[in-house]
N, C-alpha and C positions, 0 to 999 in steps of 0.2 A: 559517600565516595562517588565521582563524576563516574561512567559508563568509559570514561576513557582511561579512566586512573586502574582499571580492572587489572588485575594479574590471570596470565592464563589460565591458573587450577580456576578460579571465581569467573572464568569464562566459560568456560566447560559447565562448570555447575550449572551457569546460568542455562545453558542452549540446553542441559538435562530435563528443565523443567520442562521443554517445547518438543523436545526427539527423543527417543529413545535409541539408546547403543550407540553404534558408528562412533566408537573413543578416537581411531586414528584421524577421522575427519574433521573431527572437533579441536584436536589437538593440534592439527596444523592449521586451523583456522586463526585460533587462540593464539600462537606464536605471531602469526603476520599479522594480525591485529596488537598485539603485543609490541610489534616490532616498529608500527608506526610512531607509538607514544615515543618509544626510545629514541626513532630516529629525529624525532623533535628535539631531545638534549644532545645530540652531537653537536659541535661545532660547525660553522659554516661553509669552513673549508671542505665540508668530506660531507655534508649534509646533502647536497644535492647528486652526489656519487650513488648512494645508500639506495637503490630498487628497490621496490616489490617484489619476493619473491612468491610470482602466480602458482595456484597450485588448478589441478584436473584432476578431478573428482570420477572413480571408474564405478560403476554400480548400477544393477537394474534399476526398471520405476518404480518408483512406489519407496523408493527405503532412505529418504531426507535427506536428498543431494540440494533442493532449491531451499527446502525449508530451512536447515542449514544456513545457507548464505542471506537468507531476509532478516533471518533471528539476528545475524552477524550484526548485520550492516544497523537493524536498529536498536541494537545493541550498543553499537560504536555512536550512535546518533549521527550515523554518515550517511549523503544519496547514494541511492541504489538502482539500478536499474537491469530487468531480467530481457534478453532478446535471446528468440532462436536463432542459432546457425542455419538452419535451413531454411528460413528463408530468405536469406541472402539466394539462395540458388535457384529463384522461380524465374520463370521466363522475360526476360527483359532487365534483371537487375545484375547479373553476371558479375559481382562482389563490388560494385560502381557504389554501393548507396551503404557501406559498411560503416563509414563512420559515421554517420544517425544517430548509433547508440551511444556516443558521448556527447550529442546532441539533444541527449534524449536524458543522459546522465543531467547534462547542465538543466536543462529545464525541470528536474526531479531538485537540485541542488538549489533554485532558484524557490523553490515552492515551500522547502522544507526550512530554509534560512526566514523568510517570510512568512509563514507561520510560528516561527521560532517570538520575532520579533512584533506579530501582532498581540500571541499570547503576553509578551511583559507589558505591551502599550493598553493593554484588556483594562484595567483596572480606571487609568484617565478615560477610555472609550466610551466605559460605562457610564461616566459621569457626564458624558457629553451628551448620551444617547437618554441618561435620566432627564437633563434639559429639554431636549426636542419632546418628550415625552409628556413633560409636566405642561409642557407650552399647550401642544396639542389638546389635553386633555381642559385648558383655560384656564391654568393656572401660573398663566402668565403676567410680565408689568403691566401691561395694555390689555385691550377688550377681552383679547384671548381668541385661541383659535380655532376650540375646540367645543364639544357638544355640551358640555358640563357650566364655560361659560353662558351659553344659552339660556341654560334654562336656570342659573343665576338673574341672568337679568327680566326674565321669563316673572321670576317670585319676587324679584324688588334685591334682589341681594346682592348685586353686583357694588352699589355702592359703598355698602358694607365692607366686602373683602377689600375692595382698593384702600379704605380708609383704614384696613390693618395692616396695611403695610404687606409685608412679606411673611406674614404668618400663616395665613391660608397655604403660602406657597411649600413653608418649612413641614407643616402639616401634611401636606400632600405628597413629600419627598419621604417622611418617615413610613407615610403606608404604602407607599411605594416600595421603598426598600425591603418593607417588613411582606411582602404579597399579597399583601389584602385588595389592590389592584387588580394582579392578574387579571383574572377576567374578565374587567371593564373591555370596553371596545373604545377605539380609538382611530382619527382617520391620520394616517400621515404620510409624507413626503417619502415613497421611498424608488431607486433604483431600479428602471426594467434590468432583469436579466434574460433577454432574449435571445434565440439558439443565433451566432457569430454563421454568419453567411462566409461559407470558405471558396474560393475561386476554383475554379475544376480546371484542376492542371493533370497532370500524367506521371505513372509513378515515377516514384525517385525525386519528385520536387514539391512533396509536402513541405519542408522548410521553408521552400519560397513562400507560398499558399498561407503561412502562418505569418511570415514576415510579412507579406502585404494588411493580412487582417489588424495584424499589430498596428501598423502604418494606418491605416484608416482610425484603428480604436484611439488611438493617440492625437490623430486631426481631433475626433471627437470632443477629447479632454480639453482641447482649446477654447478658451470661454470666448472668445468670439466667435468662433464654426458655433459654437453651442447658441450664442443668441442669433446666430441666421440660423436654426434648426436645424441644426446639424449634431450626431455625436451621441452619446447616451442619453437615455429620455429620464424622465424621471414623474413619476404618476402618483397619484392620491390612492390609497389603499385603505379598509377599517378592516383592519386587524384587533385580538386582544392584546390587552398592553404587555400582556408575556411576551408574543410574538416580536412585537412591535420595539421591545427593547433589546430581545437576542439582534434580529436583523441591524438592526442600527447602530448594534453595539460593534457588527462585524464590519459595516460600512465605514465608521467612526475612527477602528483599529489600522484597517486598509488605508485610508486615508493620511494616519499619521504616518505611515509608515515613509521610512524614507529610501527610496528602491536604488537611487545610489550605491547608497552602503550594502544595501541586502544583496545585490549583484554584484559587488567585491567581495562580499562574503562567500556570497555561493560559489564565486569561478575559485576563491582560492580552497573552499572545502572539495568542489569536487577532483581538483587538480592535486591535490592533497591527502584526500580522505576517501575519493569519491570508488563504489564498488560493482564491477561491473559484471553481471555474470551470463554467461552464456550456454546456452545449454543446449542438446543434441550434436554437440561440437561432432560426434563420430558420425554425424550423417554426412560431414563433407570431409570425412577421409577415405583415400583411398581413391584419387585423382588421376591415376597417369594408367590406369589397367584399361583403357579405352581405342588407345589411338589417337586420343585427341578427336575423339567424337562422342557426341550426347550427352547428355548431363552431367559427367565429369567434367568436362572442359568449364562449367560454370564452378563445380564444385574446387579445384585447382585455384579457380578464380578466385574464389573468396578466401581462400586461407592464403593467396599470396596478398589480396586488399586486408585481412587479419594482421597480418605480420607486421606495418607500420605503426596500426594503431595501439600494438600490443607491447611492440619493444621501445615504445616513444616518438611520438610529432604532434606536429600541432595543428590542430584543426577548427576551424572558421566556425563561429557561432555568433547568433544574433546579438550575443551579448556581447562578445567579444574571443579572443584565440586563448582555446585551451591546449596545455600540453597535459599528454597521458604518460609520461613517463613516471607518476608516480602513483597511478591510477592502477588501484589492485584487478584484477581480472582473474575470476572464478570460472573455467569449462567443466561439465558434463557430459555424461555420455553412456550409454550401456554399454556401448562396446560388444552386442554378440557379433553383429557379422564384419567389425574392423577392428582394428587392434591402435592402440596411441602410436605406434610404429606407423602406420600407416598414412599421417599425417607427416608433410613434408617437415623434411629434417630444420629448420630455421621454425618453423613453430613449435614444433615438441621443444628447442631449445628455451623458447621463450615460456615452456611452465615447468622449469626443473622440480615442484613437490607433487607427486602423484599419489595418489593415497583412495584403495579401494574400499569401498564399502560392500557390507556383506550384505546378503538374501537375509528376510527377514523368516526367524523362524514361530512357531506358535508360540515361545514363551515370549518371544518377542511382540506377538500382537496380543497377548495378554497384558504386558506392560504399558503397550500402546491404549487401551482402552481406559487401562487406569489410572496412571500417574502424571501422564501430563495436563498441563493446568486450563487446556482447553480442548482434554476427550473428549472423544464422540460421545460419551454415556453422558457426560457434564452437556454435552450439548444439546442433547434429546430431552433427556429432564429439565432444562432449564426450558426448552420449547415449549413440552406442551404442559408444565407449571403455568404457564400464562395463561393456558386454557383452565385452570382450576385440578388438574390431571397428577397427580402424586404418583410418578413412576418409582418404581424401588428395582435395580437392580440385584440381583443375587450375586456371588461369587462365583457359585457352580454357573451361573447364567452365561457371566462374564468367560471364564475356560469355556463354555461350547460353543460361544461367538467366535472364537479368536481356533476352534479346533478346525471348525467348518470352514471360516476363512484362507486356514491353511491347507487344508484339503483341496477345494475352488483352485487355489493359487498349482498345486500340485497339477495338479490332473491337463488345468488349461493352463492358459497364456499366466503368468507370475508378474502381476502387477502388485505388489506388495501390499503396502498400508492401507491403498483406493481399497483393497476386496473391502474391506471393514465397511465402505460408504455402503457400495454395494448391499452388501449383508447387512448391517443396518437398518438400512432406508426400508426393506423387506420386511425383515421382522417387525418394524413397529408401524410398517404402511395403514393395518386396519385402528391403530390407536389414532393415529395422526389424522384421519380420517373420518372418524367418530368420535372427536375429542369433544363436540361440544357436548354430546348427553353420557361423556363422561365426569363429567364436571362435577367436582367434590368428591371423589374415589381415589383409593388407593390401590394402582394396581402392581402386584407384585409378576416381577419378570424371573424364572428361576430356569433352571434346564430344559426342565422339560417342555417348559411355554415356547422357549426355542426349539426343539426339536419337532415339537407340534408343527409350528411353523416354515421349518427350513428342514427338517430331514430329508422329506419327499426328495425337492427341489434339489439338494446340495448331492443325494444321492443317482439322480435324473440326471445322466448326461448330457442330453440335448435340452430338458430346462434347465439347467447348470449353465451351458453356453449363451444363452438367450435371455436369462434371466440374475443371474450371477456373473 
């Protein structure tokens, strides 16, 4: 079943396997993701009536308001793109440079259509890049260009392989394919990718900055700038012929590509599909308690430059003009010291689903360590496994990680799921540190190995702060 063909309950499940709790968050995710597909079977009459309904998401850090919307959106196989609200409000930008992020959406949209489109062109790519491959190596129709003809003709045996026609060549394609190549060395043609010289303009006009780089890289591509030396270089490399056929396979792919279509594609996915989420949105409420003096006055500012881009207009991209009226937008926010009230009444209107997520509690970062499919505990043992290092978590291990973390979260600042890095990174600092003459051991992590190592500290109020 395609990722779009998904019913909400099979949405939910899926974002289960990545967060834990937060069902109302999930649920009204699931709905407006839901509601896309449908709104494609409506008729055309009423199709383009049909909004978005954006939802704002109210909950401390730490307890999967972003994670949430990434899982969504590559879930949906739609671009996405995360920007703060506050920094729309730094000195100089006074909510002028807000629409970026659907600038930022298209270039996300442009990237992910395009990779879409290299991966099905992969398979002719390859075949292209076994060519330059086989050529290289001198098992080519003519002398050959590579090291292997050499010393073919070095032994007398060059006559040999020509007078067999293409057999040598089908020869050298089958062990090719089979690996027994790889680590031959090989010299061949390939692509500088050297750091793009960007013009030093002043905020707010990095688009420009990227449009002119664009505009030079595209002279480039011109095969005549190219033979007056101009334009992308292209240099002799010896590489193994693993290397040598990944790169040229990616060269190969890129090339076919036809960026026409892939930039129709992307403006009508992002225009369409595309998800935009914004987070700290409550650092720019609460605008007019000022006077009309100090940082409010910027902050004002960008939720009245918010309000077009959010309830629909169209905005100038290098690719061409997108409209966001159908463009989901996801805000954020903890909300202690503002309330969603607080935000002028014309943007609260523009997220009629609001939907709070709860404080995480300890059974909740017990779950969090174990069931989802890329835990912190999966991630530490899969670490230092590489080092040879067979960590075994215990279960009692797992409840005094997730007790202590709740504790940390108590006492101080309530950064939710992060304690868990934190506390982590702590406990297995002298493992990770001394993994290599742990090499080939088994070492078992149970309670009390945590308690060893984090009682002290978790019970230490000022190492608690400093160190937790």
């Amino acid at each position: 079943m395609k990722s779009q063909d998904l019913l909400p309950k099979e949405i939910v499940a899926e974002l289960d396997r990545y967060v834990v709790g937060q069902g109302a968050a999930k649920r009204a995710v699931a709905i407006a993701l839901r509601n896309r597909w449908r709104r494609q079977r409506v008729g055309p009459e009423l199709r383009d009536e049909i909004l978005p309904k954006n939802i704002i998401m109210i909950g401390p850090t730490g307890v999967g308001k972003t994670e949430i919307a990434r899982r969504l959106a590559r879930l949906a196989g739609a671009p996405f793109v995360k920007v703060e609200a506050s920094k729309f409000t730094e000195v100089g930008y006074v909510g002028r440079d807000v629409d970026s992020m659907v600038r930022d959406l298209v270039e996300a949209a442009v990237k992910l259509v395009k990779e879409e489109e290299m991966e099905k062109l992969r398979e002719r790519a390859r075949e292209a890049a076994e060519e330059k491959v086989l050529d290289a190596l001198g098992h080519g129709s003519g002398i050959g260009l590579g090291f292997r003809s050499v010393a073919a003709r070095v032994r007398g045996e060059a006559e040999a392989e020509h007078a067999s026609g293409g057999g040598s060549r089908e020869k050298a394609r089958a062990q090719l394919q089979a690996g027994t190549l790889d680590d031959d060395t090989v010299e061949v043609e390939l692509q500088e990718r050297g750091a793009p010289v960007m013009p030093f303009m002043g905020p707010g006009m990095e688009d420009m900055a990227q449009g002119l780089q664009d505009m030079v890289q595209s002279l480039g591509n011109n095969p005549i700038m190219s033979m007056l030396g101009g334009g992308q270089k292209r240099r002799k490399r010896r590489v193994k012929v693993r290397e040598a056929l990944e790169i040229l396979t990616q060269e190969e792919a890129a090339r076919m590509v036809d960026m026409e279509r892939v930039v129709r594609e992307a403006l009508d996915r992002a225009q369409n599909a595309g998800i935009v989420f914004i987070d700290e949105i409550d650092k720019i409420a609460g605008g007019d308690g000022s006077g009309g003096r100090g940082p409010d006055v910027s902050r004002g500012g960008v939720q009245r430059d918010l309000l077009p881009i959010v309830e629909g207009s169209n905005v100038s991209t290098k690719y061409g003009v997108v409209k966001t009226d159908h463009v989901l937008f996801i805000a954020a926010g903890a909300f202690h010291l503002a309330k969603v009230s607080d935000l002028i009444p014309e943007l609260q209107g523009r997220f009629p689903i609001r939907v709070e997520l709860e404080p995480l509690t300890r059974v909740d970062l017990v779950r969090i360590l174990r069931e989802p499919r890329n835990s912190l505990v999966r991630q530490y043992t899969a670490l230092l496994a590489t080092e040879g290092v067979d960590v075994q978590f215990s279960e009692d291990a797992v409840e005094e990680v997730a007790r202590i973390a709740a504790e940390v979260n108590e006492r101080m600042e309530n950064i939710g799921a992060r304690r868990l890095h934190t506390v982590m990174e702590r406990l297995l600092d002298g493992l990770s540190f001394d993994a290599d003459e742990l090499r080939g051991q088994r070492i078992v992590v149970d309670a009390e190995y945590v308690r060893d190592r984090l009682a002290g500290i978790a019970q230490d109020e000022d190492l608690s702060r400093y160190i937790l």
